[in-house]
C-alpha positions as semicolon CSV with decimal commas, in nm:
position;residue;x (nm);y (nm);z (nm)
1;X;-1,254;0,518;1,472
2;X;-0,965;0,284;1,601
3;X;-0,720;0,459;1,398
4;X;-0,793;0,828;1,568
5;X;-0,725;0,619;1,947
6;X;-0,415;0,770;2,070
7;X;-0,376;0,470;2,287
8;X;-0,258;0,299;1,928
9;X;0,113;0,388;1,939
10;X;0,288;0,501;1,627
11;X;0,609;0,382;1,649
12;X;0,478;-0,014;1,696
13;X;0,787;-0,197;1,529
14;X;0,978;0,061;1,312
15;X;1,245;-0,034;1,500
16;X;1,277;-0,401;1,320
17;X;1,343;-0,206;0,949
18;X;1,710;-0,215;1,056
19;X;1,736;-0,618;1,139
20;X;1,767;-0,672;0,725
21;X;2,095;-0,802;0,658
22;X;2,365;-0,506;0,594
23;X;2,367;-0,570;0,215
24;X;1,995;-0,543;0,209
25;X;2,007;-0,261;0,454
26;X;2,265;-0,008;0,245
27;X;2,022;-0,056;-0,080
28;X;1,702;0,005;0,105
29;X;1,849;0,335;0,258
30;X;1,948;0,427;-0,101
31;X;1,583;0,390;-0,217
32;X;1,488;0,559;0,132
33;X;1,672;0,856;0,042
34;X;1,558;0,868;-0,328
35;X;1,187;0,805;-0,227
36;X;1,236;1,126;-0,008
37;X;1,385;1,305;-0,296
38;X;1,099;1,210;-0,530
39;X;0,861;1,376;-0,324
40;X;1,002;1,738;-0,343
41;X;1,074;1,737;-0,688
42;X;0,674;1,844;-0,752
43;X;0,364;1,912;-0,555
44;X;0,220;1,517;-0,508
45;X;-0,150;1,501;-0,627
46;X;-0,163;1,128;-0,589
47;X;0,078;0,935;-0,322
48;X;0,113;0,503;-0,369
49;X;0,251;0,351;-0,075
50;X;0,285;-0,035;-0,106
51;X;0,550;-0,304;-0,083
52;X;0,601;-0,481;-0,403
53;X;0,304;-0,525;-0,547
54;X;0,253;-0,127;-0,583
55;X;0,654;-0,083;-0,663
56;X;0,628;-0,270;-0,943
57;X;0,398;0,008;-1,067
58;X;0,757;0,122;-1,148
59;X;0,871;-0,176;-1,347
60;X;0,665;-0,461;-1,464
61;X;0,363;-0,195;-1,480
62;X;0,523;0,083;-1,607
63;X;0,342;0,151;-1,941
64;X;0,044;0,129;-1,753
65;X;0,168;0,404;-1,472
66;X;0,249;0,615;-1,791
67;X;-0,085;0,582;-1,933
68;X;-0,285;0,635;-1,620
69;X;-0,117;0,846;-1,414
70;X;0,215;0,989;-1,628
71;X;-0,001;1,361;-1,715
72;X;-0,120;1,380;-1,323
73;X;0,124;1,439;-1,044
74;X;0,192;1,095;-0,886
75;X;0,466;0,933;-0,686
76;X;0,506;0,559;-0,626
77;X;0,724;0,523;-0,251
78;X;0,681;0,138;-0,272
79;X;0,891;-0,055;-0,144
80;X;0,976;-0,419;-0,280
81;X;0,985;-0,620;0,028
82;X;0,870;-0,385;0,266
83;X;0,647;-0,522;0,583
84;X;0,441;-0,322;0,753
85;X;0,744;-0,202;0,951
86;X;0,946;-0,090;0,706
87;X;0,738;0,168;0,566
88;X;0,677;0,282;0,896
89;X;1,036;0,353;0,929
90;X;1,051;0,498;0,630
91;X;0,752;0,756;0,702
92;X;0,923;0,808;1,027
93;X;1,241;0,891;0,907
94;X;1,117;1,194;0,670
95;X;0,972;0,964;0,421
96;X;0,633;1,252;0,380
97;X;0,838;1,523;0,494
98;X;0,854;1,689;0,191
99;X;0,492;1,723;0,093
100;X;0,352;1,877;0,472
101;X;0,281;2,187;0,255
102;X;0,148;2,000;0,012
103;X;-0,089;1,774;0,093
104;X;-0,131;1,497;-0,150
105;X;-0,510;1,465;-0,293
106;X;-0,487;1,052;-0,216
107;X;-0,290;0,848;-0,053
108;X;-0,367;0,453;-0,176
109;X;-0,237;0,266;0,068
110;X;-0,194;-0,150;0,002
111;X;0,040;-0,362;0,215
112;X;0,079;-0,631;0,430
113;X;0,159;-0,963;0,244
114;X;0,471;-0,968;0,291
115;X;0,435;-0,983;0,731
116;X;0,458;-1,329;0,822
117;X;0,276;-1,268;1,187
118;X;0,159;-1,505;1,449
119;X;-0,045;-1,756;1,359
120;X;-0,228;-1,767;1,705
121;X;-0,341;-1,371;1,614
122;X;-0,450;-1,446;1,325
123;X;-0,359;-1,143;1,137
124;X;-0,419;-0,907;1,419
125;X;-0,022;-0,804;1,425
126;X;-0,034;-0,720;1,070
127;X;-0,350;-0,525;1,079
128;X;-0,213;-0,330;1,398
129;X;0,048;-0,246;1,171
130;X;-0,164;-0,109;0,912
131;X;-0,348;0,106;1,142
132;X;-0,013;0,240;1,288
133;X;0,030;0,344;0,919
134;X;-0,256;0,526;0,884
135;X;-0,238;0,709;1,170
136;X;0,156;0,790;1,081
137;X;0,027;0,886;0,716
138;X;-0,286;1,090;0,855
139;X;-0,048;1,259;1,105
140;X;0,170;1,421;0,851
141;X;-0,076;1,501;0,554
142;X;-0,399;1,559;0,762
143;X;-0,554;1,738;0,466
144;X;-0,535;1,391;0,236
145;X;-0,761;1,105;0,174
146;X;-0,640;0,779;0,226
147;X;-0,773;0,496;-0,014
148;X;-0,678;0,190;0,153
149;X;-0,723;-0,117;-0,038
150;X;-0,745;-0,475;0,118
151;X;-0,425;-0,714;0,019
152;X;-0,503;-0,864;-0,306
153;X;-0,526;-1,202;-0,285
154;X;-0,226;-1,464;-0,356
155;X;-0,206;-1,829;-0,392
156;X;-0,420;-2,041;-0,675
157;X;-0,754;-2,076;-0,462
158;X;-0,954;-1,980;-0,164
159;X;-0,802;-2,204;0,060
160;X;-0,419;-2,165;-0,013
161;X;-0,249;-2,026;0,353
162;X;-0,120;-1,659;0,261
163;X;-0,488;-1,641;0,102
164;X;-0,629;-1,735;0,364
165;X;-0,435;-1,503;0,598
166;X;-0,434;-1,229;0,394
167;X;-0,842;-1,276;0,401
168;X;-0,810;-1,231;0,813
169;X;-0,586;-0,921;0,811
170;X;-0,839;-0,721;0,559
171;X;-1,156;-0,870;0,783
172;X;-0,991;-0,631;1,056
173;X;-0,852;-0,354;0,880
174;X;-1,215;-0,275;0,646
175;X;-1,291;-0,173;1,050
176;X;-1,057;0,133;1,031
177;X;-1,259;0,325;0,765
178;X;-1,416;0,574;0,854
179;X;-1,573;0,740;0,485
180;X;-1,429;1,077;0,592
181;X;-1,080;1,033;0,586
182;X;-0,977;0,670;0,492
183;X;-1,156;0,544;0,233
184;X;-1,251;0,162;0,110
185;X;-1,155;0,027;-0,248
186;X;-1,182;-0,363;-0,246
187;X;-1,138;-0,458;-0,669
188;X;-0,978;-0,855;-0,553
189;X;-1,270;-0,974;-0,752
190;X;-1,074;-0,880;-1,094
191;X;-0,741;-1,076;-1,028
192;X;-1,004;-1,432;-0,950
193;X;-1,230;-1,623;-1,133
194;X;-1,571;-1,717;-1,060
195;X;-1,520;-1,995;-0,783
196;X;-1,225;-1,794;-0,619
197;X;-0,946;-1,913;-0,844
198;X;-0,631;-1,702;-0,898
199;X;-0,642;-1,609;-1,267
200;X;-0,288;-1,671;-1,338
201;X;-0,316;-1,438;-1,666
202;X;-0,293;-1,171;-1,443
203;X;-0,104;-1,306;-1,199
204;X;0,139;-1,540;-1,330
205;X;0,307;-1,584;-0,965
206;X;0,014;-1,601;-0,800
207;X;0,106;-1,266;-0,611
208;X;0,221;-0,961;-0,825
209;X;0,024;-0,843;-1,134
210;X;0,195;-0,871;-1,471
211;X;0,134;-0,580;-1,719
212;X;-0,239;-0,702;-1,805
213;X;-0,258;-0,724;-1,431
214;X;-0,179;-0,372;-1,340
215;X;-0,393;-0,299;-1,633
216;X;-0,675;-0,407;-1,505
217;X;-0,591;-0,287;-1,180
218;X;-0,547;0,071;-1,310
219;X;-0,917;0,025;-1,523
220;X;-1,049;-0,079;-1,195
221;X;-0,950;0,209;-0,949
222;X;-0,953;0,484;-1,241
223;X;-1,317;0,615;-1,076
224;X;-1,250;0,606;-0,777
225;X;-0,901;0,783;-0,837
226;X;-1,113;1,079;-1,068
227;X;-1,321;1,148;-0,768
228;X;-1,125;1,190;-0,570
229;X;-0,841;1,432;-0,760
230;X;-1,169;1,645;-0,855
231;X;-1,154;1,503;-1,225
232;X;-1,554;1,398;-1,253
């Protein structure tokens, strides 16, 4: 599979984390350091890594964390505003470091949105950064699954341009499963309605669930997340 190549290189772009602006910067290396701390305070079952869709998990979603997944040992590194990049920097920088004798059950990975890319590539940059994800993520916890998840779509219908975009980014990256060690969980059908349409009872913003959202989001990858932690 692409993602086992060593020709991809790991370290694609990690280097742009630091370009935030310094403000930005000092209170994303604050949660940095506490995301590393929140992974040796207990042996991780189930990892989310995400940019602000899965750190809300931790805010707007937080009943719903607490009701799914508050009894079972999970962590939430998220990262409101993370791109691809970030993360990687993060991960880089001892973000898993503290589970390598551990090894996580899962790892559900979701992220992306937030890269603007190249037009002209047509989500190709963005998906090359997912992949050098995986392989960062697979690299340090060999022994755990990795449930990656397409970008949920955004924007009020089909056409809208981040939609659209997003669409072209998960066309490539459903190519780096392998049904061994990444794994496939596509549930965008629950946040849209019949023709397409955003279902703004869910997704108010047209981007980030509300608490009904993550709801339904937790209802929908429940099965998938009881396989896999040996619950069935």
């Amino acid at each position: 599979m692409p993602w086992k190549d060593p020709s991809y290189a790991t370290d694609i772009r990690a280097s742009r984390a630091e370009t935030r602006p310094v403000d930005k910067w000092t209170l994303w290396t604050h949660h940095h350091e506490n995301r590393n701390r929140w992974v040796t305070e207990k042996d991780v079952d189930l990892l989310m890594i995400g940019d602000s869709i899965v750190f809300q998990w931790s805010r707007k979603g937080k009943k719903v964390w607490d009701a799914f997944y508050g009894e079972r040992n999970a962590v939430n590194i998220g990262s409101s505003g993370d791109r691809t990049y970030h993360m990687l920097w993060h991960i880089q920088n001892g973000g898993l470091d503290g589970m390598k004798d551990h090894n996580p059950k899962l790892v559900v990975m979701m992220i992306g949105t937030n890269n603007r890319g190249e037009p002209e590539k047509h989500g190709e940059d963005t998906a090359y950064g997912i992949l050098a994800l995986l392989k960062e993520v697979h690299a340090r916890l060999p022994e755990s699954k990795i449930l990656l998840m397409p970008i949920f779509p955004r924007g009020d219908t089909p056409e809208d341009k981040g939609r659209v975009r997003n669409d072209e980014i998960n066309k490539i990256i459903r190519g780096y499963v392998d049904g061994e060690t990444v794994h496939w969980l596509d549930i965008s059908h629950v946040f849209l309605d019949e023709a397409g349409n955003m279902n703004r009872q869910l997704m108010p913003d047209g981007l980030h669930p509300n608490v009904e959202g993550y709801r339904a989001w937790g209802r929908a990858m429940e099965p998938t997340i009881k396989k896999f932690l040996g619950e069935e």
